[in-house]
N, C-alpha and C positions, 0 to 999 in steps of 0.2 A: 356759164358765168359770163356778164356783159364784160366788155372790153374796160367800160367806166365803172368805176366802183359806186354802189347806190350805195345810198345813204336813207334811212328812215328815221323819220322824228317821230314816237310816240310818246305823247305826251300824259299819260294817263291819270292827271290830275283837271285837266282840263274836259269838264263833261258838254257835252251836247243841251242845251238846252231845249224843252217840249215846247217851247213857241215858235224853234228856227228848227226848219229843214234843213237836211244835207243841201239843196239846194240854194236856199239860204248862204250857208258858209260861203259853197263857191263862188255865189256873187261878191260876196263879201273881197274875196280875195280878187277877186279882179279889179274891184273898185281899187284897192289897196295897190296892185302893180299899176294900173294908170296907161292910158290910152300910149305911150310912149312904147310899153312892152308887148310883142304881139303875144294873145291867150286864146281861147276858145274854150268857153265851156261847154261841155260835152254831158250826154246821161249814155251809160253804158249796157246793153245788154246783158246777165252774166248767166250763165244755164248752169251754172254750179253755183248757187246761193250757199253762205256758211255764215258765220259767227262773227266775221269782218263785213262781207260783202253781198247786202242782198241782191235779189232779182235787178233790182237797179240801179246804179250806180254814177253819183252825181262826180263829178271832178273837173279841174282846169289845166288844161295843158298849157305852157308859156314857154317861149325862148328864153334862155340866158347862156352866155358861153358858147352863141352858135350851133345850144344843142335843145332840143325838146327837153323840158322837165315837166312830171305831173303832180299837180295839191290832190289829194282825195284826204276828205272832211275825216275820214273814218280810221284812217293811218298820218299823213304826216304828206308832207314830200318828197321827194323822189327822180333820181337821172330815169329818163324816158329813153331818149337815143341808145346808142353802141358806141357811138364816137361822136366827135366833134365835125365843124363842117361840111352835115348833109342836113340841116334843115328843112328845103323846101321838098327833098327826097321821104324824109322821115314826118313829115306833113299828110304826103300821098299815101306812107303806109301805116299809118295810124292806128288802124284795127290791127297790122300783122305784132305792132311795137306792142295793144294792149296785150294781146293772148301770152307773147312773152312774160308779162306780168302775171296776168291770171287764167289759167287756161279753159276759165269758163268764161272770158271775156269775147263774146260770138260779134257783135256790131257796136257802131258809136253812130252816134247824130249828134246835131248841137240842141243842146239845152232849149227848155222855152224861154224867151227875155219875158218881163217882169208883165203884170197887167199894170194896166193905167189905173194911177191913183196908190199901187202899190206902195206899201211904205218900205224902204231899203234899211237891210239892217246893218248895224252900226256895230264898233266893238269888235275884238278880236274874233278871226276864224277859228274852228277847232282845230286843232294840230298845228296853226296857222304860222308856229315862232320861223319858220324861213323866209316866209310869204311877208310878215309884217319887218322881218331884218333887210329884205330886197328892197321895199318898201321904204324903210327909212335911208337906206344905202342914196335912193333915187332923191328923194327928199333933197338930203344933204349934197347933193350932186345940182342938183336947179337951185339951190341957192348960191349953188360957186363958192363953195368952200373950197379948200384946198385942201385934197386928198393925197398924200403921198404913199400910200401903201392902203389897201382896203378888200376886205372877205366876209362873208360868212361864212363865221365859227359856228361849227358844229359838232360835240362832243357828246359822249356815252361815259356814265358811270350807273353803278351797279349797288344798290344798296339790298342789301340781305339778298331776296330770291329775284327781287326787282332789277330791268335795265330800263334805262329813260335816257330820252336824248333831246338834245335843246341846240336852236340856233340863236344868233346874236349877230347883231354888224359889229366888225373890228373894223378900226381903221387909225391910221396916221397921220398928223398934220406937222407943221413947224412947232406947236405947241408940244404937242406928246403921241402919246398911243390910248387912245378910248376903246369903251367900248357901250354900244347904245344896244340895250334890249327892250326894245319898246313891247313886246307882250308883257313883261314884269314890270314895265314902266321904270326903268332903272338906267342910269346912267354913270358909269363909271371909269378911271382914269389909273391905268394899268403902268405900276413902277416900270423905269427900265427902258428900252429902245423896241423897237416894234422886231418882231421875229418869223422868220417865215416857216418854222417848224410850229403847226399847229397845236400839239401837245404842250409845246413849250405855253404858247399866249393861252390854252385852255388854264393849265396850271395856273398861271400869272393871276387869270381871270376868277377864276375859282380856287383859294389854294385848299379853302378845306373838305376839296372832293379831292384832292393832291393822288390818295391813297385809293380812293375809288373808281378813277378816271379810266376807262377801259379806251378808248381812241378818238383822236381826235381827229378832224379834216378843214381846210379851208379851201372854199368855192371862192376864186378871186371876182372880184366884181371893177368895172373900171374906174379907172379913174378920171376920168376927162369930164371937164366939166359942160355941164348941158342947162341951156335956159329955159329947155322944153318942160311946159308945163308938167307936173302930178299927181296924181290923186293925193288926197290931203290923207295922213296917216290918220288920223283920228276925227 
């Protein structure tokens, strides 16, 4: 068991569409974290192909929180690292960080970038609700807003045999406590004072999963404001 607790977003109403590759997606998601966040996409060797993850394996690894985390199109995202504050350490061991994951994960290389003339694809990634909540998080951060409190919310609930799990930007200003899900396109303004138990602002945010809400978690995101250009959300 990692030191950090992972978190997986499956989103299983969200299909893959037959004109965009997995490749595809993870561009998508890098455009969406914006030249400010370091990523690298990567295609993965896997010599154990199954039902998730074939022979090849598109994904983008990216800092937040001074730690590696990985998007794959095909699951969601996910803590990469063990701990916090080895970055440039857990950079160099990359492949040993995949096989932890998947133990048929044998080599990585980076991704091919696009051909010329290529069209980029637009629109949400598959799995992408962290990637597009980071996303707006950065947004709202280069425009200098005033952030008092700010995370991705990510919660689990359980409907009949089904678990699904979703992220969102929470966050707080002098005004109130929001919250922005730009995969659902929704914008919303949560009663009450901002809370740092995540169950609690899940609740708040969702009350009529109140009773299905199996855990919640929040990835703090900072709050300092930054006039550093970012990829445009949409």
């Amino acid at each position: 068991m990692r030191a950090f607790l992972l978190f997986l977003l499956i989103e299983a109403t969200v299909a893959l569409g037959s004109a965009q590759s997995t490749l595809d997606h993870v561009r998508r998601a890098q455009d969406l974290l914006g030249s400010t966040t370091w990523s690298r996409a990567v295609v993965i060797s896997n010599s154990k192909p199954g039902p998730i993850y074939p022979a090849r394996v598109h994904a983008l690894v990216f800092e937040l929180n001074h730690m590696l985390w990985i998007y794959l199109p095909y699951e969601g995202t996910q803590s990469l690292s063990t701990h916090a504050g080895a970055v440039e350490a857990d950079q160099g061991r990359l492949p040993e960080l995949l096989r932890a994951l998947h133990s048929g994960f044998t080599s990585v290389a980076d991704a091919p970038a696009p051909t010329a003339g290529e069209t980029p694809m637009s629109g949400s990634p598959r799995n992408g609700c962290f990637i597009e909540s980071l996303a707006a998080a950065h947004l709202r951060l280069a425009r200098g807003e005033p952030l008092l409190k700010a995370g991705i919310l990510l919660f689990y609930a359980q409907r009949g045999a089904t678990i699904s799990g979703h992220a969102v930007f929470a966050y707080a200003t002098p005004a109130g406590v929001f919250v922005d899900d730009p995969q659902r396109n929704l914008f919303t303004e949560i009663k009450g004072v901002w809370n740092d138990d995540a169950m609690v602002l899940a609740k708040s945010h969702q009350p009529r999963l109140k009773s299905s809400l199996l855990q919640a978690r929040l990835v703090p995101v900072s709050t300092e404001s930054s006039t550093r250009q970012v990829a445009a959300l949409r």
